[in-house]
N, C-alpha and C positions, 0 to 999 in steps of 0.2 A: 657423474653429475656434480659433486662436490668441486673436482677439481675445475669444472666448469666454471662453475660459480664463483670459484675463488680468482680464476682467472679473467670473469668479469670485472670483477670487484675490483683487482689491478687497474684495469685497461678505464676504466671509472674513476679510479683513483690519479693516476699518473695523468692522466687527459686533465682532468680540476684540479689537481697540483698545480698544471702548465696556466691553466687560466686563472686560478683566482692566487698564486704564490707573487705570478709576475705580472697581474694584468692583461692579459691576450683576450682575444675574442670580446673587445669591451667592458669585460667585467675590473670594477678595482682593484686595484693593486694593494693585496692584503697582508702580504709576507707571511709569516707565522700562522698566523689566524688563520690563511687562508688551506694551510696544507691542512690544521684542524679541522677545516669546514670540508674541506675534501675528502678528508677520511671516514666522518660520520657519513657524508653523504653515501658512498662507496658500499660502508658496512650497510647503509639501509635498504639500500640497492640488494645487497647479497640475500639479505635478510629475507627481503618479499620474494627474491629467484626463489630460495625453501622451501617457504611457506606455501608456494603457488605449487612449486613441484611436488610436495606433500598433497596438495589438496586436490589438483586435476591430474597426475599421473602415476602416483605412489598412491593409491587412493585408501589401501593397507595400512598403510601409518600413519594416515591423517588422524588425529587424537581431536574427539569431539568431546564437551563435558560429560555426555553420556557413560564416556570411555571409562571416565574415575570413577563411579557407581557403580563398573561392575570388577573394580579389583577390589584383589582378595588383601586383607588389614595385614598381613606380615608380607605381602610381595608391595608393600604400597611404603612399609617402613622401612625396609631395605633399601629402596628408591630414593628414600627420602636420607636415610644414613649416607648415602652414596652420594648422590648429587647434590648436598651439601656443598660439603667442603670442596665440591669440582667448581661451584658458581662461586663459590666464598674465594677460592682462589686466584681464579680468575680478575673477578671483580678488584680483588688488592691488588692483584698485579699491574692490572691496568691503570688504577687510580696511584699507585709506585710509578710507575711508568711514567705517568704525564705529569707529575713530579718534578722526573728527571727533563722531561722537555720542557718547562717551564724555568729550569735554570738553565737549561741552553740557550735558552732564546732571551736569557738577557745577554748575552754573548755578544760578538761584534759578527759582523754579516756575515762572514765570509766563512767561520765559524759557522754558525747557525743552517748554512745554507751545505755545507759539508754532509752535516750529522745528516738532516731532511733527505739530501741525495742519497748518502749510504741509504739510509732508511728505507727509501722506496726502491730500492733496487735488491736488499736485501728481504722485501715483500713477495717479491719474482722467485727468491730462491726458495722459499719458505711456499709457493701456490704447489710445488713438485714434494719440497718435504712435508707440509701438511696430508697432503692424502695417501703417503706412505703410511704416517702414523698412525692416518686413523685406520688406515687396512690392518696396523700391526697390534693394536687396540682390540679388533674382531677375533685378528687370529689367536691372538694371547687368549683373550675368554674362552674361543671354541674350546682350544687347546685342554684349558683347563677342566672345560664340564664335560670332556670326553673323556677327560682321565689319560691324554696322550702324553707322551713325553716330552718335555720342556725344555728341556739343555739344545736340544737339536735347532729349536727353533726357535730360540735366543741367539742361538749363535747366527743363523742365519737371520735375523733381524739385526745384530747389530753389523755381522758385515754389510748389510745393504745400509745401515745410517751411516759407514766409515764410507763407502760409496756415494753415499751423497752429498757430506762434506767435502771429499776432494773435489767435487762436480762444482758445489757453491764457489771452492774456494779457488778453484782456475775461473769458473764465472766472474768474478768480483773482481780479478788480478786484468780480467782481458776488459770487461767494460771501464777497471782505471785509465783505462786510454782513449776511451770513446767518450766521456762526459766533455770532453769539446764539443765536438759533432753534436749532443744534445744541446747543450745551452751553450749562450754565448756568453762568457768569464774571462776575465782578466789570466794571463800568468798566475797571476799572485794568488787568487780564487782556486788555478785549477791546481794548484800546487797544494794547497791545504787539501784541497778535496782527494787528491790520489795519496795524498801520506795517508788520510784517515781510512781509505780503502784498503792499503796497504796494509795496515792495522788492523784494518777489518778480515782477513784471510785467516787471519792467528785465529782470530774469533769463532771464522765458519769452520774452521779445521775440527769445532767441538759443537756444535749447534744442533747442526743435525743429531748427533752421534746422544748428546743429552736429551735432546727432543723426544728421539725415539727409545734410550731407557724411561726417559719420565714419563711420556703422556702417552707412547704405546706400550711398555714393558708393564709398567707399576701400574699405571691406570687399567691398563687390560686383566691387568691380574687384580683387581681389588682395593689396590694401597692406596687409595683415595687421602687419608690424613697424614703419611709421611709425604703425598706429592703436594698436600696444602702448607704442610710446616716446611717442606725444601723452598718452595715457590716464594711464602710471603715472609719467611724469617730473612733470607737472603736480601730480598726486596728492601727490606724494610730495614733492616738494622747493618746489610753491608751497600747496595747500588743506591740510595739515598743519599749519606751521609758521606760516601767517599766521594761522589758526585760532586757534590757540594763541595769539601776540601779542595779536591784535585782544580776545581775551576774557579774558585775563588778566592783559596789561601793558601793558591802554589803559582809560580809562573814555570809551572811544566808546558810543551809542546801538547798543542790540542790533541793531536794521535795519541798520546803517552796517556791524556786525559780517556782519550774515547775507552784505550784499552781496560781501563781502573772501571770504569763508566760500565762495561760491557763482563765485566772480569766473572761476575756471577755464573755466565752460562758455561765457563771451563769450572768454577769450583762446580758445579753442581751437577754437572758432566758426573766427576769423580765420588762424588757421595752417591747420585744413582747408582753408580756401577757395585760400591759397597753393598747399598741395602737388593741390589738383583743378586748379591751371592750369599748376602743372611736368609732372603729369603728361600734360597735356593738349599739353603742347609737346613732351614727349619721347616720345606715344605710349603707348600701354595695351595691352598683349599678351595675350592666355588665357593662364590658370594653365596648363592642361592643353592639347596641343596636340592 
């Protein structure tokens, strides 16, 4: 169902990108603004699929107020330890994030219109690697409150994230030839757009692969504050500020920029894999006993 959903949310997204980025279907021609206004609309869309499927078919997990009156005070403070720093994280990241698209978009068009395209097609690669994760998420907790052994099924989680980067990263290399075919761009447009694609394969080559130590490995196992300190330190004190340099007090090639821009998700690749063998040396314990 998730993947559904996430796959709605695309097909919601890319459809309002096409109309309100460029104007089609009589709506204005919003540029910027308008893939903003597409993407909330998209996420609200996904939001109520949930929420509906929560409440008329999952009818098990629909959480009514009644629900929190009858937990118990230390399974309610664990919860609350826990899902913290996962919405704190989140939240900075995303408010980092649009940050970073707010100095792209004082950019010149063609520019601008590059990143948005990676963007949304790098959305498509991430609806297949999302729901990997959060299976990997599941299994890491069973794993652990069954007392099973962990090495085996790390390693096969992360060959299946080194299998879905190659998958993004011939994806991205094969639609660099087909964003003709979707919009109709100049040479000169589709030439920035495929260098920044191009750039973009280095990127997917580690995406997945960080995805699935950080938000299925670490997150499934409990590490909820180093996945908040990787996410919003990096955010924040390195994809911000380099951001900024590289595209306003360099005249580096936009690709060169994207890479700097994007650089976060290979260093953090590599610190995940660190803290998956500290913890691996020091033992992995149930949240909840």
């Amino acid at each position: 169902d998730a993947m559904v959903f996430s796959l709605v949310a695309f097909v919601v997204n890319a459809f309002l990108n096409w109309c309100f980025i460029f104007g089609n279907l009589g709506f204005p021609r919003m540029e910027y603004e308008g893939a903003a206004l597409a993407t909330v609309i998209a996420r609200i869309v996904e939001c109520a699929l949930v929420i509906l499927n929560l409440r008329f078919r999952i009818k098990e997990l629909c959480f009514r107020f009644s629900s929190f009156l009858k937990l118990k005070f230390d399974q309610f403070g664990t919860f609350i330890k826990t899902s913290i720093p996962v919405s704190a994280s989140e939240f900075l990241w995303t408010f980092g994030d649009s940050i970073v698209l707010s100095l792209v978009a004082g950019l010149s068009l063609d520019k601008q219109f590059a990143y948005s395209t990676y963007s949304l097609f790098g959305q498509v690669c991430f609806v297949f690697m999302g729901g990997a994760i959060s299976a990997a998420s599941i299994l890491t907790g069973n794993a652990i409150g069954n007392g099973d052994p962990l090495e085996p099924l790390f390693k096969s989680l992360k060959k299946l994230g080194l299998g879905i980067s190659a998958f993004n990263v011939v994806a991205i290399f094969s639609v660099s030839f087909l964003v003709p075919v979707f919009y109709d761009i100049t040479p000169e447009y589709n030439a920035v757009v495929r260098s920044v694609f191009w750039a973009g394969m280095i990127i997917e080559a580690f995406r997945a692969r960080m995805c699935m130590d950080l938000s299925g490995i670490l997150r499934g196992s409990g590490d909820v504050r180093f996945c908040f300190l990787n996410d919003v330190l990096f955010v924040w004190l390195w994809t911000v500020p380099i951001s900024w340099f590289v595209l306003y007090k360099t005249n580096l090639p936009f690709w060169v920029c994207f890479l700097f821009i994007k650089s976060d998700q290979i260093i953090k690749y590599f610190t995940s894999e660190w803290r998956i063998k500290y913890l691996m040396k020091k033992g992995i314990k149930p949240v909840i006993d």
